[in-house]
N, C-alpha and C positions, 0 to 999 in steps of 0.2 A: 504494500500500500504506500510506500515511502513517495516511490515513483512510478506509481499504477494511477490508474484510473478507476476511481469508484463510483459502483451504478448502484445505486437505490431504489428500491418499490415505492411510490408516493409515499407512503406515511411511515416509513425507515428512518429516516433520516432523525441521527441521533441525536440533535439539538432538539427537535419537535418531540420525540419520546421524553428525553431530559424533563423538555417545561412539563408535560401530561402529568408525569409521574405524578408530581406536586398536586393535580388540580383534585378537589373532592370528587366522589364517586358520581355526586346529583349530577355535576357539569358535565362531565363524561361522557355521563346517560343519557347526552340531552335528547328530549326525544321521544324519550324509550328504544333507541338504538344504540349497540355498541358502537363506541367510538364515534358519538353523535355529533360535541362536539366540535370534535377535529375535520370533521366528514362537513358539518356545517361552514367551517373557517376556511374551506377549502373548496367550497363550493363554487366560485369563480375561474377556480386555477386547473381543476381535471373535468375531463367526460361526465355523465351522469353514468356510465355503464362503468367504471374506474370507481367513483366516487359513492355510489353506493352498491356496490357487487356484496355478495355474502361472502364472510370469509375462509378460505380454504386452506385450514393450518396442514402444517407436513411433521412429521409423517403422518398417513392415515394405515393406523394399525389396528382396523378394525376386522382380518380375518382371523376364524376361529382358529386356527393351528396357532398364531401368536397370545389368545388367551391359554391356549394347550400351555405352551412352553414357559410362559412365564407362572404360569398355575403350581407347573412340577416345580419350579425353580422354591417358589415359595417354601410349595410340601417342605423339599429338603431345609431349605432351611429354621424353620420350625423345630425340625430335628438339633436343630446345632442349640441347646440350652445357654452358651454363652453368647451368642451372635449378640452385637453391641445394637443391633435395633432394639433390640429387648429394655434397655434402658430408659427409652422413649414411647414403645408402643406392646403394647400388653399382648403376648402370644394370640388369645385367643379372641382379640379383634382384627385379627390377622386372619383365621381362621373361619372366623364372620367375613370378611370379606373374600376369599376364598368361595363362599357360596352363595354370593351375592351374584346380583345380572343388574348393573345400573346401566337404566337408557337413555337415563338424563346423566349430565355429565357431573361428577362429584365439584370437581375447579376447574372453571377454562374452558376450554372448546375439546381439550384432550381429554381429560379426568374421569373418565368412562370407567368402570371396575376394573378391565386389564393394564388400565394405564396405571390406575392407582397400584394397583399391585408390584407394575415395573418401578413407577418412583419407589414404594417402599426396598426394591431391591435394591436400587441403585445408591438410597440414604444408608441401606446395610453397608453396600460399597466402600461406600464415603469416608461412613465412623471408623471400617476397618482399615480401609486403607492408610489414613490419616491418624491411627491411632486414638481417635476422639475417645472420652469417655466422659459421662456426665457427670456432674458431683452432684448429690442430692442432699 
């Protein structure tokens, strides 16, 4: 990037995410739409078909064999009694979720049950990889 050329999707651009972050949730919403608005302050500057498209996060990892995979991944780890997510999330809400089907998204446009299940693999990740361990 030093001496590349950078291309951005309209509402990329990290000055514009920067100010959002800050603005309360109501502003946001304006609307009743996500990312209202930004979509609204910008309503001069892109297409209507740019400016309010739905939005189509990546990845989409909504076939059943990626629920499979991250499902078993779980199982096992369940088994591991010292796994440092333990620290933070109680085995056997884990195991609730495990036999959950959410079709509405837990957070986000990803946060579907399998997604939640890969975050929590990846926060096991984390803590082990990094050593983390909580103090209570």
């Amino acid at each position: 990037m030093y001496s590349g050329l950078e291309v951005r999707v309209p509402f990329c651009d990290h000055r514009i995410a920067e100010y959002l972050y800050n603005v309360p949730w109501e502003m946001k919403d304006h609307d009743n739409y996500e990312k209202g608005l930004l979509r609204t302050a910008m309503r001069d500057y892109l297409p209507d078909e740019v400016l309010w498209r739905k939005k189509s996060p990546y990845p989409k990892t909504h076939h059943p064999k990626y629920r499979a995979l991250v499902s078993e991944r779980l199982e096992e780890l369940l088994c591991q009694p010292n796994a440092p997510i333990f620290e933070l999330v109680r085995p056997d809400a884990l195991r609730q979720l495990l036999s959950e089907q959410r079709s509405q998204p837990w957070y986000g446009q990803l946060m579907t049950t399998p997604q939640t299940i890969a975050f929590m693999l990846q926060l096991n990740y984390w803590l082990e990889r990094y050593h983390i361990h909580i103090a209570v």
